[in-house]
C-alpha positions as a printed Julia matrix, in Angstrom:
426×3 Matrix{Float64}:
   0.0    0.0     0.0
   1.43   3.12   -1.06
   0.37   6.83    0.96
   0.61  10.67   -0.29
   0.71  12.03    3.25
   0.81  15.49    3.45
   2.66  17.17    6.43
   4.37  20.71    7.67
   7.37  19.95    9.65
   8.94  16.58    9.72
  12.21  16.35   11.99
  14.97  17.63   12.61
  13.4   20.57   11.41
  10.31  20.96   14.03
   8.83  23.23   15.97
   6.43  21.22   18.23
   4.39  17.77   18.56
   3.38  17.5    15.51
   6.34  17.03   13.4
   7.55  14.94   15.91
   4.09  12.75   15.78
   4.76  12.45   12.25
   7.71  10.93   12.52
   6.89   8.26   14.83
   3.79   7.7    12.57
   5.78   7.1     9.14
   8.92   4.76   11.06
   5.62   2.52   12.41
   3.9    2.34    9.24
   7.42   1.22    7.21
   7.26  -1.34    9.43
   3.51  -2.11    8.5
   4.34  -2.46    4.86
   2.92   0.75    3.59
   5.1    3.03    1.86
   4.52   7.06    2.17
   5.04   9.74    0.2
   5.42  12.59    2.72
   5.39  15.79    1.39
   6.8   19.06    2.95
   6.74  22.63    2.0
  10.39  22.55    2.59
  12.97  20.19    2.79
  16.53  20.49    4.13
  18.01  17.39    2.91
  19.55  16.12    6.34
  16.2   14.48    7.21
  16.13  10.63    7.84
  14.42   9.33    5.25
  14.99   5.67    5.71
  11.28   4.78    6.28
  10.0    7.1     3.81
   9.97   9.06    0.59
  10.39  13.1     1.44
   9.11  14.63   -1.28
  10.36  18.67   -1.37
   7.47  20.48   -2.07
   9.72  22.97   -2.99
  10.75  21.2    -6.15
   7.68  20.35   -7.72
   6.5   22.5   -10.87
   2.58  23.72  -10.5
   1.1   22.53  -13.44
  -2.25  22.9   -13.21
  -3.68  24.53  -16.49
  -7.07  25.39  -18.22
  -9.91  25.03  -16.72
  -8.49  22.16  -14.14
  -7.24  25.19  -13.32
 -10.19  27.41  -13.03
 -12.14  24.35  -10.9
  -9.7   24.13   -8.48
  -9.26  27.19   -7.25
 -12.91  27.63   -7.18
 -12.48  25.52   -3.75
  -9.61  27.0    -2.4
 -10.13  29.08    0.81
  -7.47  32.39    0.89
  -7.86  34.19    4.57
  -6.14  36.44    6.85
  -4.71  35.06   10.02
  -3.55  36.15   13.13
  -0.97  35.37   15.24
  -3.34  33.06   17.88
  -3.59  30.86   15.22
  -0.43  29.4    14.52
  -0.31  26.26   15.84
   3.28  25.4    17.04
   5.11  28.68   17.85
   5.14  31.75   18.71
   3.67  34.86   18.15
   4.35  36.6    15.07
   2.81  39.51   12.59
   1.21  37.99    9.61
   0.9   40.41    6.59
  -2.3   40.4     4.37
  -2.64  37.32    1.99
  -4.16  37.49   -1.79
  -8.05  37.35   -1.42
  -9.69  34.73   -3.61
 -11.34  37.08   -6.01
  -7.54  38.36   -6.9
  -6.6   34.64   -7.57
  -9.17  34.51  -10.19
  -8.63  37.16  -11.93
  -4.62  35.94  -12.72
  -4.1   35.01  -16.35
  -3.64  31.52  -17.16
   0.25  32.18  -18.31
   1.15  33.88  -14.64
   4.24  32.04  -12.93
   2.41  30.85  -10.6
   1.41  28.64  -12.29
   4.1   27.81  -14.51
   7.32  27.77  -12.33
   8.42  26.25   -8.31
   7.43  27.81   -5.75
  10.03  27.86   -3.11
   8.14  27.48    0.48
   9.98  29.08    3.49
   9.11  25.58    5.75
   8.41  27.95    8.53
   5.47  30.35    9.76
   6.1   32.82    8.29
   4.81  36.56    7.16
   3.32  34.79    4.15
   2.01  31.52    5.51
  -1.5   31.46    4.75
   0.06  32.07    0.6
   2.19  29.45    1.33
  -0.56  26.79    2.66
  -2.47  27.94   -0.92
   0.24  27.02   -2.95
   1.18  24.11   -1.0
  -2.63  23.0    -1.93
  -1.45  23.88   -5.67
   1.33  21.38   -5.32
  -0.98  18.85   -3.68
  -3.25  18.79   -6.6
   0.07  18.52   -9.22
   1.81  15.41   -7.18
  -2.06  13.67   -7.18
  -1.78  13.8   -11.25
   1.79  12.71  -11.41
   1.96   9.98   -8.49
   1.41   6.47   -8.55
  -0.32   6.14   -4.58
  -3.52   4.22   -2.55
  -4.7    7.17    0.08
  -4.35  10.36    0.58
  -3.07  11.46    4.52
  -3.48  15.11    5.48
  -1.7   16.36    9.19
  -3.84  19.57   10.45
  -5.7   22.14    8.67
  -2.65  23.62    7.55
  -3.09  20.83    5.14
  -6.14  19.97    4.81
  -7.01  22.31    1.27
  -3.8   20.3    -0.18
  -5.61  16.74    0.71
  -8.6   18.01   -0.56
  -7.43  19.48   -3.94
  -5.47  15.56   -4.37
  -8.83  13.91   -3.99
 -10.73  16.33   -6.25
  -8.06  15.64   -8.98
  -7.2   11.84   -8.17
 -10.29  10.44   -6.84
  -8.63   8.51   -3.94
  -9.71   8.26   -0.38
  -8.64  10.8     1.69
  -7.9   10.44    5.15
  -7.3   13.91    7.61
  -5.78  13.46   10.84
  -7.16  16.08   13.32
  -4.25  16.9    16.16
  -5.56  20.31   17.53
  -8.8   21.97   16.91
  -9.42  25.47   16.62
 -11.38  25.28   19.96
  -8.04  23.81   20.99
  -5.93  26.49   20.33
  -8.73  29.79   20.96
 -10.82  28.64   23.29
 -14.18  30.22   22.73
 -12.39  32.9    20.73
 -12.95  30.31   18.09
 -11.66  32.19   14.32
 -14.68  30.98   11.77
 -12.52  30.85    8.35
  -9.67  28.41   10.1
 -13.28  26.7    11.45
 -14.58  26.75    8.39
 -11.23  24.87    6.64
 -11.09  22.16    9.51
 -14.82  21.61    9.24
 -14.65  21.25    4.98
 -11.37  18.91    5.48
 -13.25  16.64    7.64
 -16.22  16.65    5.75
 -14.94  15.71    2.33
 -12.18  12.92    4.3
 -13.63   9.29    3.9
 -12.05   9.12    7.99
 -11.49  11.26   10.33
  -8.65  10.28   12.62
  -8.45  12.04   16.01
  -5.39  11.69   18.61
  -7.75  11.35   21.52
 -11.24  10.68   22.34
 -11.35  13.53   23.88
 -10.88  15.16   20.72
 -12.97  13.11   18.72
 -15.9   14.56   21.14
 -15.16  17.8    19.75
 -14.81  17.02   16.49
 -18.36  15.72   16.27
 -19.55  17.75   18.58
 -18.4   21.14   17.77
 -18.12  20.58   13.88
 -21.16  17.99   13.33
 -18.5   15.23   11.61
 -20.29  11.84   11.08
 -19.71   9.97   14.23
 -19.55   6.78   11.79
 -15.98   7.91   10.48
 -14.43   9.24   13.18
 -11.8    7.05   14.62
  -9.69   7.26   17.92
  -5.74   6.54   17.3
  -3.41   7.39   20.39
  -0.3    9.37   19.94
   2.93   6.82   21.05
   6.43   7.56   21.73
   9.31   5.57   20.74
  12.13   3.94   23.68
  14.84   6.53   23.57
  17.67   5.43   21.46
  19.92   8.62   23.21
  22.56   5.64   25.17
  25.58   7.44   24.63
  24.33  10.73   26.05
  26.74  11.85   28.39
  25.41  12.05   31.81
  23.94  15.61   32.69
  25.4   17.47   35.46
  23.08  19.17   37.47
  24.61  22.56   39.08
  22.33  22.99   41.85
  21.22  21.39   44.7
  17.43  21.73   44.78
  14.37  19.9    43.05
  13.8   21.23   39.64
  10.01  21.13   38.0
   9.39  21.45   34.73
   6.7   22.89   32.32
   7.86  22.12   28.42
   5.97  23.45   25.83
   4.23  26.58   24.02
   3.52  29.3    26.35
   0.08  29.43   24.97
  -3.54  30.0    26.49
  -3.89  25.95   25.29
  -0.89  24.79   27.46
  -1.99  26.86   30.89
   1.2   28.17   31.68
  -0.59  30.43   34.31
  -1.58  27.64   36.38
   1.59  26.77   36.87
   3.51  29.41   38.11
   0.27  30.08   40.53
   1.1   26.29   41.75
   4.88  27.09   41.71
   4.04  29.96   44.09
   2.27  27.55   46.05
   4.48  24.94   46.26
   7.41  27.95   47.1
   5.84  29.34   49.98
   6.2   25.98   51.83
   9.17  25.03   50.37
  11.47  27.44   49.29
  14.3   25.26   48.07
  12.51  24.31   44.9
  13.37  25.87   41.05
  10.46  26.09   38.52
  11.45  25.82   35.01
   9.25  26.74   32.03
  10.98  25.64   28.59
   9.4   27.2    25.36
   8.2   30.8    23.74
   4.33  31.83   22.85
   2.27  34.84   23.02
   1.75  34.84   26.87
   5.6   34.74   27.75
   5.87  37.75   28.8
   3.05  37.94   30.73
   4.16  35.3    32.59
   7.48  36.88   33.11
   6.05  39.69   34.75
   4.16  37.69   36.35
   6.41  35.92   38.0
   8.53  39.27   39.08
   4.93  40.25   40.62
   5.09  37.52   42.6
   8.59  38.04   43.48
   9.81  34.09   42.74
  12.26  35.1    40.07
  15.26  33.57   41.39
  13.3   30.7    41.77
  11.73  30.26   37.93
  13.7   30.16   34.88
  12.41  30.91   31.25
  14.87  28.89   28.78
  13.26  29.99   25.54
  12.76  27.26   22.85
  14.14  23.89   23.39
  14.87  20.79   21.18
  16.78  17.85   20.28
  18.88  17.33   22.9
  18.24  19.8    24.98
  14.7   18.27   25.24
  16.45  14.91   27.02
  18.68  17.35   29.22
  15.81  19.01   30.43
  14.42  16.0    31.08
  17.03  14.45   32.97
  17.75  17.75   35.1
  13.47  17.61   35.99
  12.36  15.46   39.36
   9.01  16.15   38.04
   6.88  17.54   34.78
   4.08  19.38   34.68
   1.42  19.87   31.73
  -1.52  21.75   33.14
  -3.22  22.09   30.01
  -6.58  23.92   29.35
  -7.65  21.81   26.0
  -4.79  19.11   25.07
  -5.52  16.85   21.81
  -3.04  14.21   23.19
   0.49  15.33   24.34
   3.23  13.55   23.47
   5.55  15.77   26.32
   4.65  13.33   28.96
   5.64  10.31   27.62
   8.91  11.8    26.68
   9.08  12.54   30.78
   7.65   9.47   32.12
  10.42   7.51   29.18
  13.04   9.8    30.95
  11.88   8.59   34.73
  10.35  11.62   35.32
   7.03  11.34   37.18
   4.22  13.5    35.44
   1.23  15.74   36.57
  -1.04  16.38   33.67
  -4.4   18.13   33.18
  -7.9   15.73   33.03
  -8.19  18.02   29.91
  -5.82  16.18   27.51
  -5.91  13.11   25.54
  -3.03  11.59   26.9
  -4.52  11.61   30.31
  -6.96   8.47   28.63
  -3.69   6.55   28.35
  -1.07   6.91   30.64
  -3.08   5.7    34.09
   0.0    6.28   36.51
   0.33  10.03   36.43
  -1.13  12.4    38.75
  -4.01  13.83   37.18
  -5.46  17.23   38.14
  -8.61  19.66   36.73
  -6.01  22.19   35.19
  -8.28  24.94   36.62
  -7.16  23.9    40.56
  -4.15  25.43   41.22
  -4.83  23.96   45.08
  -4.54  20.37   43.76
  -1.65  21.26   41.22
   0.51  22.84   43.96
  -0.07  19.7    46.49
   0.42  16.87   43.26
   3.94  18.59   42.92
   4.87  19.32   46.65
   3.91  15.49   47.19
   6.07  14.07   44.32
   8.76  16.15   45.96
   8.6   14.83   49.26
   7.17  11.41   49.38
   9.32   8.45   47.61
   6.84   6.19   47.92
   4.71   8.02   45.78
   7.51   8.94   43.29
   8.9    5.78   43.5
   5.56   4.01   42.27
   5.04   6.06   39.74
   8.4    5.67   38.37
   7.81   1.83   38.37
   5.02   1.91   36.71
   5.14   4.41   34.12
   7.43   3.25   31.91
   5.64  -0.08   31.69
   2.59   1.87   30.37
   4.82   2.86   27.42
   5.31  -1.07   26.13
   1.3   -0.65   24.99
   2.03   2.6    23.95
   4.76   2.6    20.6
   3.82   4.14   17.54
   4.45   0.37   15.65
   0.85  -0.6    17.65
  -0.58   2.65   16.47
   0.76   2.24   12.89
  -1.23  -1.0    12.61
  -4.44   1.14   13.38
  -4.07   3.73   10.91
  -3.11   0.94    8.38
  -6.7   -0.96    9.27
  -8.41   2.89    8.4
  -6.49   2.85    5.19
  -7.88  -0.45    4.32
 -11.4    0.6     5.08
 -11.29   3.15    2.65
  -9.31   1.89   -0.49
């Protein structure tokens, strides 16, 4: 069986759990006996590509024509975003993309058209023009390649997936790993609604990481509970053996919080519960690893509350960096307000680091031997973390435990379940 799967990121080159996702995803279908195709905006050539195809969107000639042409961008959605909608980084200004009207009035002979467009791989000023051409390049690789399904990541995909139908015919399948509702709460933007609602709707599946998110998906966007399948994130043993051992320059317990300083990922919650947790025990340091639109308010924050030289802000973190973190932390933290899966505490709970995560996240349906907490209780998220601090028993079952979770939890078992949705539509 042979996939056009269409993706963002794909690692080294990632900026949060989605690349990384993917990658586990294509090494455990390899092993499954289905090829893939994987196609980025943007490839640097120093990817591992032993499981897979790459395919550089970046090298492919547009060549739709005529009235193919005409059709096709008759579907195509062109918007203005801002910067809460980017899902894996931080903030930045987004100029003003082409409106769709403008796009139909370019001749048939503009370069567009005719010639590569070279993506940036990043999100960018000009992202929203880069997911529409990316959608271009979708539709020319479904007329030129030889493939079974069609796999679209996110809606930053989902136009390309469903311009390759449209022109091939093939089953497509979108996987859904953050909602809009996800990322903006209530706030909810109606055009990026609008392209995650049409993605699903013309997909023969939906896949969703959780089934937490698959409640929203046919709750909040009406999606036909009938093809709307549950497949768990995984995470891989750690193949990192020859790291050199970490050496930890200070003598107290370290907690960390790892990922986008975003309204999604709570970061408020836990530097109320690291205030907490301080006033009882002073000889405790907070980390909080990543960038997002509320970092600085939870810098000042935290110099309102007078804990700086408690709390460290490391800015952006990966590779590894990620396992150093890791193996400096005697305990994680994701107090997340609305968490698809998250793949962060696996990584910990691989790394022997007992986890406290949020009832609000998909991975909270999987991993039973965390501590799990309402993300909204800063009372019960203070005392989880003071009590993995100072009770070994408690830390020391947990650590048992947690890693033997992980055995039912590789992305080789979830590979086999995507390959069984693949076979129910071809």
């Amino acid at each position: 069986m042979k996939v056009l799967m269409f993706g963002w990121e794909f690692p080294p080159h990632i900026t949060g759990g989605l690349g990384t996702a993917c990658y586990g995803m294509t090494q455990g279908l390899s092993k499954a006996d289905v090829e893939v195709l994987f196609v980025v905006p943007k490839a640097y050539g120093d990817e591992d590509q032993e499981a897979i195809k790459l395919v550089n969107a970046s090298d492919i000639k547009i060549s739709i024509t005529g009235t193919e042409k005409e059709n096709f961008l008759d579907k195509v959605t062109f918007i203005e975003v801002g910067s809460n909608l980017i899902p894996y980084v931080g903030p930045e200004d987004f100029a003003k993309v082409m409106e769709l009207a403008k796009l139909r009035s370019l001749s048939k002979s503009t370069s567009v058209f005719q010639e590569e467009f070279k993506f940036s791989g990043k999100y960018g000023t000009n992202l929203l023009e880069e997911v529409s051409r990316y959608a271009l390049v979708g539709a020319t690789l479904a007329k030129e390649m030889d493939f079974d399904v069609i796999h679209a990541h996110d809606w930053l995909t989902y136009p390309a997936g469903i311009a390759a139908k449209q022109i091939s015919g093939k089953p497509l399948v979108v996987h859904m790993h953050a909602t809009e509702f996800d990322r903006s709460g209530e706030n909810v933007n109606p055009q990026v609604f609008d392209i995650e609602k049409s993605g699903m709707e013309a997909a023969d599946r939906v896949i969703t990481v959780s089934n937490f998110t698959r409640k929203i998906v046919i709750d909040r966007y009406g999606i036909d509970p009938n093809k709307v399948i549950t497949v768990h994130n995984a995470v891989e043993p750690s193949n990192k053996t020859d790291m050199d051992p970490v050496e930890r320059k200070v003598d107290e317990k370290v907690v960390t919080f790892l990922g986008r300083i975003t309204f999604q990922k709570g970061p408020e919650y836990f530097i109320e519960a690291a205030y907490k947790v301080l006033k009882k025990d002073p000889n405790v340091r907070f980390v909080m690893a990543g960038t997002g639109d509320m970092l600085n308010k939870m810098v000042r924050r935290v110099a309102r509350l007078g804990i700086g030289t408690r709390f460290h802000f490391t800015g952006f973190l990966k590779g590894d960096d990620v396992d150093k973190m890791y193996a400096l932390s005697d305990v994680y933290v994701m107090p997340s307000v609305s968490e698809p899966f998250g793949i962060s505490p696996l990584e910990a709970v691989r790394s022997n680091v007992p986890v406290v995560i949020s009832r609000q996240s998909g991975v909270s349906e999987v991993l039973t031997h965390a501590i799990k907490i309402n993300f909204w209780d800063v009372d019960a998220l203070a005392d989880a973390i003071y009590g993995l601090l100072h009770y070994p028993a408690m830390n020391k079952m947990i650590e048992k435990y947690g890693p033997q979770e992980l055995e039912k939890l590789k992305w080789e078992r979830a590979a086999l379940q995507i390959k069984d949705v693949y076979l129910q539509v071809v």
